[in-house]
Backbone as CSV, one residue per row, in Angstrom:
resi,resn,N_x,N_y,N_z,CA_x,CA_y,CA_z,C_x,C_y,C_z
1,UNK,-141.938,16.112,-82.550,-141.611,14.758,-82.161,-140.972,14.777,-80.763
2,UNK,-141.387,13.739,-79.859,-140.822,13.872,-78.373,-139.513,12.753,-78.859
3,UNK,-138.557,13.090,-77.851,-137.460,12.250,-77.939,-136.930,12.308,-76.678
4,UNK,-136.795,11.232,-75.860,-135.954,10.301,-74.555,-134.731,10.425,-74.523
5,UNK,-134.206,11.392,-73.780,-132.575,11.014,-73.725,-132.302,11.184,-72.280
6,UNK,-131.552,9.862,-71.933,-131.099,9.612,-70.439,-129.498,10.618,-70.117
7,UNK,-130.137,11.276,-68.621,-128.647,11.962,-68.687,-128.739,11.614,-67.228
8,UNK,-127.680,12.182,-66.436,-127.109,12.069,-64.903,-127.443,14.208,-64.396
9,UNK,-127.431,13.756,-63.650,-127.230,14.924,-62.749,-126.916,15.251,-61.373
10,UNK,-125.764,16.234,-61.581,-124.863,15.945,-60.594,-125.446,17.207,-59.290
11,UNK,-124.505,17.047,-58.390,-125.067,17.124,-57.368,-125.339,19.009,-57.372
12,UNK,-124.766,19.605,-57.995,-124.660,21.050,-58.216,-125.991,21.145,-59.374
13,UNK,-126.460,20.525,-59.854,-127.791,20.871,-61.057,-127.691,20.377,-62.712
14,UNK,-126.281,20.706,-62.503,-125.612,20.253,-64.055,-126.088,18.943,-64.610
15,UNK,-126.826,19.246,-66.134,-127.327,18.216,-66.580,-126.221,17.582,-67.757
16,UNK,-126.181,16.357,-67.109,-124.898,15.497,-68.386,-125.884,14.715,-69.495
17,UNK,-125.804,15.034,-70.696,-126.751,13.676,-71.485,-125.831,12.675,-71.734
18,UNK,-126.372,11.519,-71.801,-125.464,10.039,-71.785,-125.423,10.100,-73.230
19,UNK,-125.932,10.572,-74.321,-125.905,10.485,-75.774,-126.253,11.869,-76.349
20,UNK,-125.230,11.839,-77.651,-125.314,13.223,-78.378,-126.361,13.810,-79.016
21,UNK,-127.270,14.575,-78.682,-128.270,15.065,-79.593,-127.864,16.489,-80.808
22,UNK,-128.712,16.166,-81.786,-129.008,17.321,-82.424,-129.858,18.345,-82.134
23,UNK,-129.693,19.427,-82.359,-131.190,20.284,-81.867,-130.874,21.542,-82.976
24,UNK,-131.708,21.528,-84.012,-131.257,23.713,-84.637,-131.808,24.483,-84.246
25,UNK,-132.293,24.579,-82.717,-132.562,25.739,-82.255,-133.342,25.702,-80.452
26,UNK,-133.156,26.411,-80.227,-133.769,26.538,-78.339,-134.917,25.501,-78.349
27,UNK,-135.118,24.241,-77.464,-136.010,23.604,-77.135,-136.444,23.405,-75.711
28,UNK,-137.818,23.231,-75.342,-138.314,22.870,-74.170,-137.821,21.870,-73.527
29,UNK,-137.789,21.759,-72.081,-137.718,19.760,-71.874,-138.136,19.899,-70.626
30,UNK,-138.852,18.934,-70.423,-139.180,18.026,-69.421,-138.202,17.502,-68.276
31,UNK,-137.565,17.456,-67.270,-137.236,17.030,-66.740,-137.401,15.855,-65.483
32,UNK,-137.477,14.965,-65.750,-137.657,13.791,-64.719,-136.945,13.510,-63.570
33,UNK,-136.750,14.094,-62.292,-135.389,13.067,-61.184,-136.395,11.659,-60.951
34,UNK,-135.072,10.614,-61.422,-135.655,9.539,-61.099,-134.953,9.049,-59.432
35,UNK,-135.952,8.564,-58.591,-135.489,8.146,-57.151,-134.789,6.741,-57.863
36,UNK,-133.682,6.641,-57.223,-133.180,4.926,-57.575,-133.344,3.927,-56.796
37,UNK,-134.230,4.234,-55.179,-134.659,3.464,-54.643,-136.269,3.096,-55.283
38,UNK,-136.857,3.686,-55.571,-137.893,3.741,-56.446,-137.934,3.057,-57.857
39,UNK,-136.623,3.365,-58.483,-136.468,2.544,-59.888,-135.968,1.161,-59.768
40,UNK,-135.954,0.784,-58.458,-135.503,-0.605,-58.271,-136.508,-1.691,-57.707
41,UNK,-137.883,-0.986,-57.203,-138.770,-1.204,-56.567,-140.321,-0.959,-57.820
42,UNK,-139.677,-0.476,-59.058,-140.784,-0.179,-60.134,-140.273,-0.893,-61.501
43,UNK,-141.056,-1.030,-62.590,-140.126,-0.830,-64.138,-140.650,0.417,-64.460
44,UNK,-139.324,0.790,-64.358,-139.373,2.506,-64.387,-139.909,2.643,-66.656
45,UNK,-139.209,1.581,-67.002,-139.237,1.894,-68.693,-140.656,1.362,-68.721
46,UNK,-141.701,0.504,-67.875,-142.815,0.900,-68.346,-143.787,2.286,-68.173
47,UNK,-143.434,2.552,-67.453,-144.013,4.342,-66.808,-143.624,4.995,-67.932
48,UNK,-142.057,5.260,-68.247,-141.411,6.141,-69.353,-142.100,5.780,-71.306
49,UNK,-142.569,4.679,-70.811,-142.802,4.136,-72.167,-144.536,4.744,-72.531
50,UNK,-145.460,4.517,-71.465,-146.944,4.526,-71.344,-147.492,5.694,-72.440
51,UNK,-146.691,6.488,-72.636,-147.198,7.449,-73.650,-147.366,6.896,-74.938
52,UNK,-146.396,6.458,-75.515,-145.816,5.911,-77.016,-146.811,4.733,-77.001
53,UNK,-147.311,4.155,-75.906,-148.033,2.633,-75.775,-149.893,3.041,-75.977
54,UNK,-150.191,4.398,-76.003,-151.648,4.388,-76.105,-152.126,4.186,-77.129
55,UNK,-151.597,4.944,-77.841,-151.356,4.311,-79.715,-152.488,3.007,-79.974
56,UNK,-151.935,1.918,-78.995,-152.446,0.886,-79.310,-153.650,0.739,-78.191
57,UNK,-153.992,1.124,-77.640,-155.214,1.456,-76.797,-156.456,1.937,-77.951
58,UNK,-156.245,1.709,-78.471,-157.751,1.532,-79.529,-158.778,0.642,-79.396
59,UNK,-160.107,0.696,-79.728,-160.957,-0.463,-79.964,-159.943,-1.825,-81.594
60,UNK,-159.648,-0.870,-82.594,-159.077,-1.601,-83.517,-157.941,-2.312,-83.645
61,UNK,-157.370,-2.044,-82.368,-156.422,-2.497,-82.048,-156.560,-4.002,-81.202
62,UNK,-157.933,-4.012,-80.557,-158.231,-4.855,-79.407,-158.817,-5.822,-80.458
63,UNK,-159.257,-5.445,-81.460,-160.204,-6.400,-82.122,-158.805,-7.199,-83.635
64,UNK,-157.225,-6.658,-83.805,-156.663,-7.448,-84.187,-156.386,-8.357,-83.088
65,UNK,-156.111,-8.208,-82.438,-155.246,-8.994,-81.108,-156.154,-10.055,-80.457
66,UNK,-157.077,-9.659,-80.706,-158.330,-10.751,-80.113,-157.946,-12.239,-79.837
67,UNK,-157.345,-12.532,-81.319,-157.313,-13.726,-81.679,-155.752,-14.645,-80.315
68,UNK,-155.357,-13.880,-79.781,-154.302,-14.060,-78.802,-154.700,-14.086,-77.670
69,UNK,-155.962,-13.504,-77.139,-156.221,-13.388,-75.518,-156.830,-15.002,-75.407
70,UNK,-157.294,-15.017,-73.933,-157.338,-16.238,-73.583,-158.767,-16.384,-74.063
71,UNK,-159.698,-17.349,-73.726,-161.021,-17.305,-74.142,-161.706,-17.372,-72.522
72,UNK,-162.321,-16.762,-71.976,-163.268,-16.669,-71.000,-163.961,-18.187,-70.508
């Protein structure tokens, strides 16, 4: 399971997490630097989100929702 946790990082490398995780044992991670001139100029939580969102990128998905788009 992937899991999102926002931390700071300071100017020496040190990674702070903003919230407590569990972990029982050595895990991988990903690391993101986000530019904050960039996150003010983007929605950074739709970029961060786009993974979890393909899910619904289905044909079966397009054909509940149908009934909501506009009509041509």
């Amino acid at each position: 399971m992937l899991q999102t946790i926002e931390a700071i990082i300071d100017e020496k490398g040190k990674i702070n997490l903003l919230e407590k995780i569990k972990i029982l044992k050595p895990k991988r991670a990903i690391v993101i630097i986000l530019d904050e001139d960039a996150e003010e100029n983007s929605n950074i939580n739709t970029l961060l989100s786009e993974d979890a969102l393909m899910d619904w990128n289905k044909p079966e998905e397009e054909k509940a929702w149908a009934h909501l788009q506009p009509v041509p």
